[in-house]
C-alpha positions in Angstrom: -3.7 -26.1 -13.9 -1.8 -26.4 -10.4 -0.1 -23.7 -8.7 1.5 -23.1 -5.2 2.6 -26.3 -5.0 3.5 -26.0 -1.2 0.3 -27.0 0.4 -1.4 -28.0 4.3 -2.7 -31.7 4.7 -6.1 -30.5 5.1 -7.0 -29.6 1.4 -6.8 -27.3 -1.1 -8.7 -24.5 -3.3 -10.4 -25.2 -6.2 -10.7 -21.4 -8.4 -12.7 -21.3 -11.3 -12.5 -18.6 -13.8 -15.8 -18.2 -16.9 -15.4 -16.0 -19.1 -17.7 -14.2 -22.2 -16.3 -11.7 -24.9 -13.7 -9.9 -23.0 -14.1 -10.0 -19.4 -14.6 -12.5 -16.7 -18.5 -12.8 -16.0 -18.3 -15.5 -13.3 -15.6 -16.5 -10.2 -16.2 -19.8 -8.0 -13.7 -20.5 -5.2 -14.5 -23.4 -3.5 -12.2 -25.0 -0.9 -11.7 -29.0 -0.2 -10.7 -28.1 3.4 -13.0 -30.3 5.7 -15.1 -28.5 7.9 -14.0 -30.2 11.2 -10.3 -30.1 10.9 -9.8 -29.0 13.7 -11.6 -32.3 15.3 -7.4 -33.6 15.6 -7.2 -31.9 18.7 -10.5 -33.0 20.6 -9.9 -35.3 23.2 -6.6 -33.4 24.0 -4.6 -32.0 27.0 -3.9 -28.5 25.8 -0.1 -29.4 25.9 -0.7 -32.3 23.0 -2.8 -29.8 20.8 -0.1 -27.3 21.0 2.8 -30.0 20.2 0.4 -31.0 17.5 -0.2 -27.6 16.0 2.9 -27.1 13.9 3.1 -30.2 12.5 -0.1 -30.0 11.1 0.3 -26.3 9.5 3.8 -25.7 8.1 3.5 -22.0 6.6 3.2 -20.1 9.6 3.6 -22.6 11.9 5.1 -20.0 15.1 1.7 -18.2 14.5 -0.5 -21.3 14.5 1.6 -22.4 17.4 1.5 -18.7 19.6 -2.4 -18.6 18.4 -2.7 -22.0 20.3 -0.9 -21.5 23.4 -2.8 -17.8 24.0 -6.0 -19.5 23.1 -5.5 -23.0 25.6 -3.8 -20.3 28.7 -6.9 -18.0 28.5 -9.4 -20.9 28.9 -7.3 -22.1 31.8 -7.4 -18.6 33.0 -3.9 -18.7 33.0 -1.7 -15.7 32.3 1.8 -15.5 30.0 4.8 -13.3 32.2 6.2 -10.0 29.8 9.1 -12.1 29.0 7.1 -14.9 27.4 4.5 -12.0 25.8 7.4 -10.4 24.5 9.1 -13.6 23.5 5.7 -14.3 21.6 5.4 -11.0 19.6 9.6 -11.3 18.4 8.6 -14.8 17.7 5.7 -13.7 15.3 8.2 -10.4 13.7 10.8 -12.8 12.8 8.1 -15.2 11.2 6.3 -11.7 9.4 10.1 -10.9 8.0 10.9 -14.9 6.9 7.3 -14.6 4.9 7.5 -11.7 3.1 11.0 -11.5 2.2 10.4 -14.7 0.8 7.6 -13.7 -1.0 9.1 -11.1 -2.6 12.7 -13.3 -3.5 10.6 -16.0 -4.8 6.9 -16.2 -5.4 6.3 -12.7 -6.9 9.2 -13.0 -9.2 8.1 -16.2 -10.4 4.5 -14.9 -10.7 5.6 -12.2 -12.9 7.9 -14.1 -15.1 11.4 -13.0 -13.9 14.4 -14.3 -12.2 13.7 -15.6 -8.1 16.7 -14.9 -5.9 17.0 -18.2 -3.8 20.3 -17.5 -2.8 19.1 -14.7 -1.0 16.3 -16.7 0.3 18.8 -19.3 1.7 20.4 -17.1 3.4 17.5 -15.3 5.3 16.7 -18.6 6.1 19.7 -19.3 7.3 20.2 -16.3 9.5 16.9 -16.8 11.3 17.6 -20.4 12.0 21.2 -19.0 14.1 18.9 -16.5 15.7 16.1 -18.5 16.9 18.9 -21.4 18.0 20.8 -18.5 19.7 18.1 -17.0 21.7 18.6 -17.5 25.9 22.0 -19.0 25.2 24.1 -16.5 22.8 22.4 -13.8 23.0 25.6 -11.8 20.7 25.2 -14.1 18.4 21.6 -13.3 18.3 22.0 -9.8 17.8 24.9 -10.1 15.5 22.4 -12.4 13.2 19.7 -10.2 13.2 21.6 -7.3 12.2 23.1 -9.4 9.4 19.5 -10.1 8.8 17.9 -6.6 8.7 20.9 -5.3 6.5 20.5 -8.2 4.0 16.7 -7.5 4.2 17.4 -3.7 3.3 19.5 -4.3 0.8 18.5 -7.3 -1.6 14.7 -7.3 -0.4 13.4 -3.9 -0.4 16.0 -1.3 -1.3 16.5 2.0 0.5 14.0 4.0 -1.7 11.4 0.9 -1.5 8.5 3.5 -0.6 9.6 5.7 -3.8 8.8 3.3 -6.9 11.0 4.7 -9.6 10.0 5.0 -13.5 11.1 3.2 -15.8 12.9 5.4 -17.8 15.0 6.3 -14.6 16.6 3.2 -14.1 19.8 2.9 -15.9 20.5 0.1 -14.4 19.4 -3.6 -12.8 18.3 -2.6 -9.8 20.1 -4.7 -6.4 16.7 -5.4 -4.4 14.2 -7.6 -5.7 11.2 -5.1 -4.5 12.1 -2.3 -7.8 13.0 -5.1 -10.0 9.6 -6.2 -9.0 7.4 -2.9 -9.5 9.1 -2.2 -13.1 8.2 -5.5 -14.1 4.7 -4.6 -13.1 4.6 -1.3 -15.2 6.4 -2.6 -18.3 3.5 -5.0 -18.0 0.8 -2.5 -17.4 0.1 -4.8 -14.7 0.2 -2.0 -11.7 -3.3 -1.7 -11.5 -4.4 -5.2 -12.2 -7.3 -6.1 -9.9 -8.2 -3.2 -8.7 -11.9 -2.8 -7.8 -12.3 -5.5 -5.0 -13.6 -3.3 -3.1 -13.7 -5.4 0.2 -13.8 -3.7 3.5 -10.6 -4.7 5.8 -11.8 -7.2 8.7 -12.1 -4.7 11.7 -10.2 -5.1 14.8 -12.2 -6.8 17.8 -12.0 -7.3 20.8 -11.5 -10.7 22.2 -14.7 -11.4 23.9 -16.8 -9.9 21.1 -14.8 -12.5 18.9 -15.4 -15.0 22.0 -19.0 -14.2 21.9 -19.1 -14.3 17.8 -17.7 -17.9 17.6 -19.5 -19.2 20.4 -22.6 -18.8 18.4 -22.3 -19.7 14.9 -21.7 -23.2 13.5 -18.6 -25.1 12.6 -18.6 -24.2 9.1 -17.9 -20.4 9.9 -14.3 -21.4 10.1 -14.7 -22.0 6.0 -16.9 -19.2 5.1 -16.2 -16.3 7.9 -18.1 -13.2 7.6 -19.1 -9.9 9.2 -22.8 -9.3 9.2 -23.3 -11.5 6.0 -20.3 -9.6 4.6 -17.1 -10.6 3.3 -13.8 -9.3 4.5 -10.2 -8.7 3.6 -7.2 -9.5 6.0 -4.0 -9.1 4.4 -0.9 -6.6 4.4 -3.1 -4.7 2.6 -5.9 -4.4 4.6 -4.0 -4.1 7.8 -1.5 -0.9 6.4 -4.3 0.5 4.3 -4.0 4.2 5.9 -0.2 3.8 5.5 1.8 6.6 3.7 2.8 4.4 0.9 -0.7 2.3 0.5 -2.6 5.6 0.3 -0.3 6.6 -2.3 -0.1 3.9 -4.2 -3.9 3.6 -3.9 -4.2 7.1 -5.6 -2.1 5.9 -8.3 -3.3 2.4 -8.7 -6.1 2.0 -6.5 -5.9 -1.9 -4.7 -4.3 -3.2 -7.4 -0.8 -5.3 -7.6 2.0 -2.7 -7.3 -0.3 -0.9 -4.6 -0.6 -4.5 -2.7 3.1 -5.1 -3.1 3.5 -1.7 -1.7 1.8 -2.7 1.6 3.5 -5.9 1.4 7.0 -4.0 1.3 5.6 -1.5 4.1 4.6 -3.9 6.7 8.3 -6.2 6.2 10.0 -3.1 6.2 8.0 -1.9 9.7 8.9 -5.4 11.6 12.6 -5.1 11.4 12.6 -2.7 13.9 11.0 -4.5 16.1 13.0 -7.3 15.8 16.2 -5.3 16.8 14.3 -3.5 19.4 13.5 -7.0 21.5 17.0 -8.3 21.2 18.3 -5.2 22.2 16.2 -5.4 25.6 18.0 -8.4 26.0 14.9 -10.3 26.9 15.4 -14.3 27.1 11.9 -16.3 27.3 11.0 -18.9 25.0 6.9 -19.2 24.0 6.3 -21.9 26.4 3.8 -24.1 26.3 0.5 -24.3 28.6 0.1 -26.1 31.8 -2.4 -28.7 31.6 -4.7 -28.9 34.3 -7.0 -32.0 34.6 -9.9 -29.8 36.3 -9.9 -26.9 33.8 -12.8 -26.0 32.0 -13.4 -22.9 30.3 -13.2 -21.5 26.9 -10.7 -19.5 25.4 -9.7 -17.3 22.1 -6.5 -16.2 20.5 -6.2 -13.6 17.7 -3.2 -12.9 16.3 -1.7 -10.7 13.4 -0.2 -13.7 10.9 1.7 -12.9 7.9 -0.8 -13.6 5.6 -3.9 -11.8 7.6 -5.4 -12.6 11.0 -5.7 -16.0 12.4 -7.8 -16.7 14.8 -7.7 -20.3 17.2 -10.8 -20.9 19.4 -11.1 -23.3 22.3 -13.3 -25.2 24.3 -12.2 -27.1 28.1 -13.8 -29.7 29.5 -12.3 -31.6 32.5 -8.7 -30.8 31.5 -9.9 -32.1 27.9 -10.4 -30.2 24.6 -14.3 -30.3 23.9 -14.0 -28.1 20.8 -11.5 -26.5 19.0 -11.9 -24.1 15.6 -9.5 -22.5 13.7 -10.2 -19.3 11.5 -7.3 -19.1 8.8 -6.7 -15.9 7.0 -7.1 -18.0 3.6 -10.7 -18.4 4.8 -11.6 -14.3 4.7 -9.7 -13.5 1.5 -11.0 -16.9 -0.9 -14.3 -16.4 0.6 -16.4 -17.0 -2.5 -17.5 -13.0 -2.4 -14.1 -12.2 -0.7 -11.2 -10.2 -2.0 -9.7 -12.7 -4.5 -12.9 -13.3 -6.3 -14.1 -10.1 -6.5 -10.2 -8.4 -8.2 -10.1 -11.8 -10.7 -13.7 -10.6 -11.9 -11.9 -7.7 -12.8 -9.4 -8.9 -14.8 -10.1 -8.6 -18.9 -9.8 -12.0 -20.9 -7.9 -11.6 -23.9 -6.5 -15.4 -24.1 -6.6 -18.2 -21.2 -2.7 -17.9 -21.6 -2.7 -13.9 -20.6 -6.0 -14.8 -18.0 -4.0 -17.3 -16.5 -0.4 -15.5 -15.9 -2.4 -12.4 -14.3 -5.2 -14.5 -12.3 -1.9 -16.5 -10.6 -0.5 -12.6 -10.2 -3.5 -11.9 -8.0 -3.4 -15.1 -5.9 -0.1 -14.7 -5.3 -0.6 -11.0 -4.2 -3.6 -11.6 -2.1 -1.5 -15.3 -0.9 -3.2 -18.4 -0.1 -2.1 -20.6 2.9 -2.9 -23.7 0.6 -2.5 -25.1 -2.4 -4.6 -24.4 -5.5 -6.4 -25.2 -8.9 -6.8 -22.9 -11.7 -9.5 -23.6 -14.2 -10.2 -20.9 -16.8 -13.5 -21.9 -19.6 -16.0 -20.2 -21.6 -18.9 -18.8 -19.6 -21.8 -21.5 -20.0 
């Protein structure tokens, strides 16, 4: 079976699901993804591969984009002003807030079988289209949009009391924002808890020569099957809000299961808004401009930056003004790692029919959110 139907050019995960008696006894992710995507950019001026970038990855395309103008400015030894820094970081909020929101209006909802709010969706959409068009030349407009956008967010998204789940037997009636509509679905269910057990550490933070130093010695297939010391890792909201207030509490409660993940999901949309507000507020006007290409520069260079759906890393290598190598470390990569997060909470799942295995094994995927396209296959264990 398909799912996620919105997928990148450059392949797509293959998840296979065995199970015997009750449980799941075996996970395989494999990933079609070729190892030397990335080879579209050698032979490039640093301006063509950032020009290229987006076009090539749609789903976070301003953070594939930043990731590549950091990466091709440090191996030029260049450096970014504080407007365009700042500029950078608003640019990344607004895409965090556009992401999650419409993961919780759309993908969870339809993961969980209930009604999506695309009207909602539209209109996010909508708003962060006037905002980014109205940057450096309206800047009222601007703020007056992202207002709009943070009160609609609030509201319809995650709710007021979105760090205080309520019981079901409180609720008397539909609740307005998707994110309680969302966690009473998942206890009518008994689905809270639902992968729970992964038990992956979160990928640490580095610094960017260690990262430098990392990449610079390990083949081209790391960038398909990244690890720490042999070891799989987790990026995700998850991972990154883990010592949060309402992750830790949810973790008591559920332990790294779905209402726990959507939790930290809810937490980290809920923590950009600010920040959006903040930067128009300091009236800052710098677009994320591109890199200068200069034909002598060689060097090498790395970028990593917090994505929405985990850290994404974009490594470059200069010769002559020319890209020698380029690799790209997407979040998908850590958390479908064949050990990684997403294989080790569908081994917990029970089996009771492939029906019921395959309505909560597409709840996970979607909780722990693939930048591509995947198949499900669910057999008996061989």
């Amino acid at each position: 079976m398909n799912a996620n139907p919105v997928g990148e050019p450059g392949g797509r995960l293959r998840i296979a699901l065995a199970h015997a008696g009750d449980r799941i006894a075996r996970v395989d992710i494999a990933t079609s993804r070729p190892v030397h995507a990335a080879r579209a950019f050698i032979g490039r001026t640093p301006r063509e591969a950032v020009r290229l970038v987006p076009l090539l990855f749609s789903l976070c395309a301003g953070a594939q984009r930043i990731a590549a103008i950091v990466a091709c400015e440090r191996a030029q030894d260049l450096e970014p002003t504080l407007g365009e820094q700042a500029a950078r970081e608003f640019a990344l909020q607004l895409e965090i807030v556009r992401e999650h929101a419409l993961r919780i209006l759309v993908d969870w909802p339809a993961a969980l079988g209930i009604e999506p709010d695309r009207d909602t969706a539209a209109r996010l959409f909508a708003l962060q289209r006037l905002i980014t068009g109205s940057l450096c030349g309206d800047n009222d407009t601007a703020r007056r949009s992202a207002l709009q956008l943070i009160e609609v967010v609030r509201e319809a998204v995650i709710g007021d009391d979105w760090a205080e789940p309520a019981e079901t037997g409180a609720v008397r009636d539909r609740p307005r924002a998707m994110l309680q509509r969302l966690l009473l679905a998942l206890q009518v269910s008994g689905w809270q808890a639902l992968g729970a057990g992964a038990g992956i550490r979160p990928l640490e933070t580095f610094s960017g020569k260690t990262w430098l130093d990392r990449l610079s010695n390990t083949a081209n297939s790391y960038a398909l099957r990244p690890e720490i010391d042999g070891q799989a890792r987790e990026t995700t909201p998850y991972a990154r809000r883990i010592d949060a207030p309402e992750v830790r509490a949810g973790t008591l409660r559920w332990g790294d299961g779905l209402a726990t993940r959507l939790l930290a999901l809810a937490g980290e949309l809920n923590s950009a808004l600010p920040k959006l507000q903040d930067y128009l507020e300091r009236a800052h006007c710098a677009a994320p401009a591109e890199p200068l290409d200069d034909e002598a520069a060689t060097g090498e260079g790395i970028c990593v930056v917090d994505a929405a759906r985990g850290t994404l890393m974009h490594h470059i290598e200069l010769s002559q003004g020319r890209i020698r190598d380029y690799r790209i470390v997407a979040p998908t990569e850590w958390n479908f790692h064949p050990r990684g997060v997403a294989a080790q909470a569908l081994g917990q799942l029970p089996f009771r029919s492939e029906a019921a295995c395959a309505a909560q094994a597409r709840a996970l995927i979607c909780a722990i959110d693939p930048c591509v396209a995947y198949d499900l296959d669910i057999r008996r264990h061989a």
